[in-house]
N, C-alpha and C positions, 0 to 999 in steps of 0.2 A: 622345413628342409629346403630341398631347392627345387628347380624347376627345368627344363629343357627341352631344345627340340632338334632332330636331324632330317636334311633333306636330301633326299640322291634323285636325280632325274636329266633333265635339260637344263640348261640356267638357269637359276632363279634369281630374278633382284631380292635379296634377304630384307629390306623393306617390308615387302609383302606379306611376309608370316609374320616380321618382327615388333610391327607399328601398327599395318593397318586393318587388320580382324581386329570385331567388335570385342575377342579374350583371346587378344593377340599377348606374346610372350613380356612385354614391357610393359602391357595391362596384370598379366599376372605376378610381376615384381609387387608388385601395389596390392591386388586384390585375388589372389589366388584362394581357388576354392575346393582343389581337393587336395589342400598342404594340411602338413601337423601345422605349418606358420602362414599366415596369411600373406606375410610383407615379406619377400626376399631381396634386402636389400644393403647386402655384405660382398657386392660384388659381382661382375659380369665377366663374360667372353666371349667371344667369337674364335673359331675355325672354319679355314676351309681351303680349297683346294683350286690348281690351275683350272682354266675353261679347256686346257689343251687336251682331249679327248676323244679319243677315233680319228682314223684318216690318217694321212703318211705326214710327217713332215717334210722339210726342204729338201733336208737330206734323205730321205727315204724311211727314217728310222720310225715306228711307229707311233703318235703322238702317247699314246697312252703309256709307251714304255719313260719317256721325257716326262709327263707329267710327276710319274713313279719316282721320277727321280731327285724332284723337287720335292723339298721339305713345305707342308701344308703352311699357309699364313696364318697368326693368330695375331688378334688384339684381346688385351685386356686390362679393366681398371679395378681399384678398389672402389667408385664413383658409384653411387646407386643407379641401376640403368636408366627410371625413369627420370636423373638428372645429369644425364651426361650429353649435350649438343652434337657430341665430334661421334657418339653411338650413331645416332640419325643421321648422321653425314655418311659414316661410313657403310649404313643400311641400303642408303641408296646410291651408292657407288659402287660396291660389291654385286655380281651374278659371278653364279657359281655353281656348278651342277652337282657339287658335293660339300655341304658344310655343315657345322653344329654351333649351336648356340645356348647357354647356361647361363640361371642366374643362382646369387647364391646367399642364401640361409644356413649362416657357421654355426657349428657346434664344436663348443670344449677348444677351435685355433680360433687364434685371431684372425681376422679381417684385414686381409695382407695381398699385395698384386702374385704373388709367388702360391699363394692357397685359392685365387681365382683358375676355375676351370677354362678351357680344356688344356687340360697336361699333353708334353709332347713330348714324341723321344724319335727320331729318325722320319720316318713319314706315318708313323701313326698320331692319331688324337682320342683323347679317351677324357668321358664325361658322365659321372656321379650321382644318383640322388638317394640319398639315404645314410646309413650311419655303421661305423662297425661300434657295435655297445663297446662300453667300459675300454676305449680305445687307450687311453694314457696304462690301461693297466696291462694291455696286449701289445703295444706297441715298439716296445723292444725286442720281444721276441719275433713278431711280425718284420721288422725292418732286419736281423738277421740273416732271415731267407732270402735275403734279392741278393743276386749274383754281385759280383763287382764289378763285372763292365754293364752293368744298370745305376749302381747306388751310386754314382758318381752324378747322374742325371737329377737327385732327390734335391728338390730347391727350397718347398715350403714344409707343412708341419699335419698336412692335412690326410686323415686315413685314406683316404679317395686317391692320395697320387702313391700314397704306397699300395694299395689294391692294384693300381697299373701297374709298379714297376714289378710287382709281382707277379703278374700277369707274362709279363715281358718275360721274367728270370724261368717262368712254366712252360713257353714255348710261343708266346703273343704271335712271332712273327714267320713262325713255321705253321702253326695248327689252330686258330684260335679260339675256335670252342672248347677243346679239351684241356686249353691251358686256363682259361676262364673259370672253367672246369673245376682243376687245382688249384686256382687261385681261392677259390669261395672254399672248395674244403680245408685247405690251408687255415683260412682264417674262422672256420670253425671247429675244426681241431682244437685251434689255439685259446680260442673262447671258452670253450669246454673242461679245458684243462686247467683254467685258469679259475671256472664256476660260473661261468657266463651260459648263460640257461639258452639264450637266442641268441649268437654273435653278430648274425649282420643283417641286414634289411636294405635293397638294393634295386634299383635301375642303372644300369650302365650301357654305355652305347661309347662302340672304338671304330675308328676306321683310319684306312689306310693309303687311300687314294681311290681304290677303285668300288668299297663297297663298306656299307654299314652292318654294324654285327650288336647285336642290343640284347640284352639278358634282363629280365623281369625275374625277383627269386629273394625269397626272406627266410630265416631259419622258421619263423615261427608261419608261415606261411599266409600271411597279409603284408603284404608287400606294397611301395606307392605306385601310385595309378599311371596305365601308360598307354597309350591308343595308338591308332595309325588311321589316317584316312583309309576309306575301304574303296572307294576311284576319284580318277581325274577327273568323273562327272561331277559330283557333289565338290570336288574345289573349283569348277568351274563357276557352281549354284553361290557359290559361296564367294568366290571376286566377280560377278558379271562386269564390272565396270572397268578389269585390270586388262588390259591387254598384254602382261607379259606370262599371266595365268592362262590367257586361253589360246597361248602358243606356246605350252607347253606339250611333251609329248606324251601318250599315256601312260608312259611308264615311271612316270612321277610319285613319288614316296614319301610321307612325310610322318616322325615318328615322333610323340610327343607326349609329355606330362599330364599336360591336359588340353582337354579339344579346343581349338578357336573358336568355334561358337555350339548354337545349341541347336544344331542345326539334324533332325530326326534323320538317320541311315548314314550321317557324315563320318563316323565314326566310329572303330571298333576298339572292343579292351582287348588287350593282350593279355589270354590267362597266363595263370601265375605259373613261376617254374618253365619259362618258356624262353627262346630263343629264338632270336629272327635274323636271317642275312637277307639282305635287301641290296641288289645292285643288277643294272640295266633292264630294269625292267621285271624283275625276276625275283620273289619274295618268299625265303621258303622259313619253314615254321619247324622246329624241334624239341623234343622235350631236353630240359637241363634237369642233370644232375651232380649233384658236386661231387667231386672224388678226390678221397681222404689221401694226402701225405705217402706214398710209397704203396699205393696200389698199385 
C-alpha cells in the first residue's frame, strides 16, 4: 500500500522526518516494514502550509486568518521518491509548521501525477493508505454521491481522491469528524450492497490549515499501522545532533505509518477505530464510528 506522515508544531525543516531518520519516509519508499508492499514506488507528494501563524499582521488582521486564506502548496511527481534530486532539494528548503507527506503503492489506477497524493480542494489536504475493495465495481456508484460543486475538483482515477471529495460533499469543511463519518459508511453501504463482505481498510489524515484530523478504521477491523510520537523528548533522543529539532516547541506532533526508528517509548499505536485531531499543542483522541447513508 502506501505510506505517510503528518506534522503540526513549530517549523519543521521537512528534511528531517523525510531523509534523515535511520526509517525515515524515503527509507520506507524502498524498504518499508509494516506494508502489505515493501517498495512504494508509484509516486510521491508533499503538502503544506504558510509559516504565517499567530501574531498580528501589518495590517492588524490576524496572521492565522491570512494563512487560512491561502491555498496549502503541494508538489508532486510520478518519480519514485528515492530517485527524485529536486524531492531533497525541496526537503530542505521547505519549514513548515503544518504539512504531510505520502508515498505511493497503486492499486487497480495507474501511476499517474493526478492519482499522487495529497489531493486538494480549497484549503484542505487529504491523504490515503489503504484501499476501497473491489473499487472498479463501486466506483460509479460511489462517484455519484459527491455533490457538484465538488466533482468538478475530481482529476485522477484513484479511490482515495473520491473518499475526499466525498468527504467534502458529507460536510469536510463544516464538521469533519462526522462527515468522515459518512463518508466511511457511505462506502460501506455501498460495498455491502454490491457483496463486498469488508469495503474499506484505511488510514486518512485531512487538514486544513490550522490542524490535523487522522482516522485509523477497516471494515474488517485490522487496519494499517499508524503511530504518533508520544513527546518532544524522545524526538529530541532521536535528532541530538539537529538543531532545528531541539528548537522545536513542545507541542510538536508527528503522525505516521511507521515509526522512524526503533527507538523503545518513541512511539505509540493508534488503536483501531480511532480519531485524532492534533493542532497547537492539543491532541485529542475519539472513538470513530461510521454512519450509514441517512441516519
Amino acid at each position: 500500500m502506501c505510506r505517510w506522515l503528518a506534522y503540526t508544531g513549530s517549523p519543521l525543516q521537512m528534511e528531517s522526518v523525510l531523509f534523515k531518520a535511520k526509517h525515515s519516509l524515503i527509507d520506507q519508499s524502498l524498504h518499508a516494514r509494516m506494508s502489505v508492499t515493501t517498495t512504494n514506488g508509484d509516486g510521491f507528494g508533499l503538502g503544506w502550509y504558510s509559516q504565517a501563524r499567530g501574531g498580528p499582521s501589518q495590517d492588524g488582521q490576524p496572521r492565522d486568518a491570512l494563512a487560512r486564506q491561502e491555498p496549502p502548496f503541494r508538489y508532486r511527481s510520478v518519480h519514485p521518491a528515492w530517485n527524485d534530486r529536486n524531492l531533497r532539494e525541496a526537503a530542505r528548503a521547505i519549514h513548515a509548521p503544518l504539512f504531510v507527506a505520502h508515498i505511493r503503492a497503486a492499486t487497480d489506477t495507474p501511476a499517474q501525477e493526478t492519482n499522487c497524493h495529497p489531493f486538494r480542494h480549497g484549503n484542505w489536504l487529504f491523504v490515503h493508505n489503504g484501499v476501497i475493495r473491489d473499487y472498479p465495481l463501486l466506483r460509479r456508484d460511489l462517484m455519484l454521491m459527491i455533490a457538484p460543486s465538488y466533482f468538478g475538483s475530481l482529476e485522477g482515477s484513484t479511490d482515495s481522491e473520491v473518499m475526499f471529495l466525498l468527504a467534502l460533499t458529507f460536510g469536510l469543511e463544516e464538521d469533519a469528524l462526522p462527515a468522515l463519518a459518512r463518508m466511511v459508511g457511505a462506502v460501506e453501504e455501498t460495498g455491502r450492497r454490491h457483496g463486498v463482505a469488508q469495503p474499506i481498510n484505511m488510514t486518512i489524515c485531512a487538514l486544513d490549515g490550522e490542524r490535523l484530523i487522522a482516522v485509523r478504521y477497516s471494515s474488517e477491523g485490522e487496519s494499517r499501522t499508524l503511530f504518533h510520537n508520544t513527546c518532544l523528548h524522545h524526538l529530541r533522543q532521536l535528532y541530538p545532533d539537529d538543531p532545528q529539532i531541539a528548537a522545536l516547541d513542545d507541542d510538536a506532533f508527528l503522525l505516521l505509518s511507521e515509526p522512524l526508528t526503533e527507538m523503545p517509548g518513541a512511539w505509540e499505536e493508534v488503536p483501531e477505530a480511532t480519531a485524532i485531531i492534533a493542532a497547537r499543542g492539543r491532541v485529542e483522541h475519539y472513538p470513530f464510528v461510521p454512519v450509514a447513508p441517512g441516519a
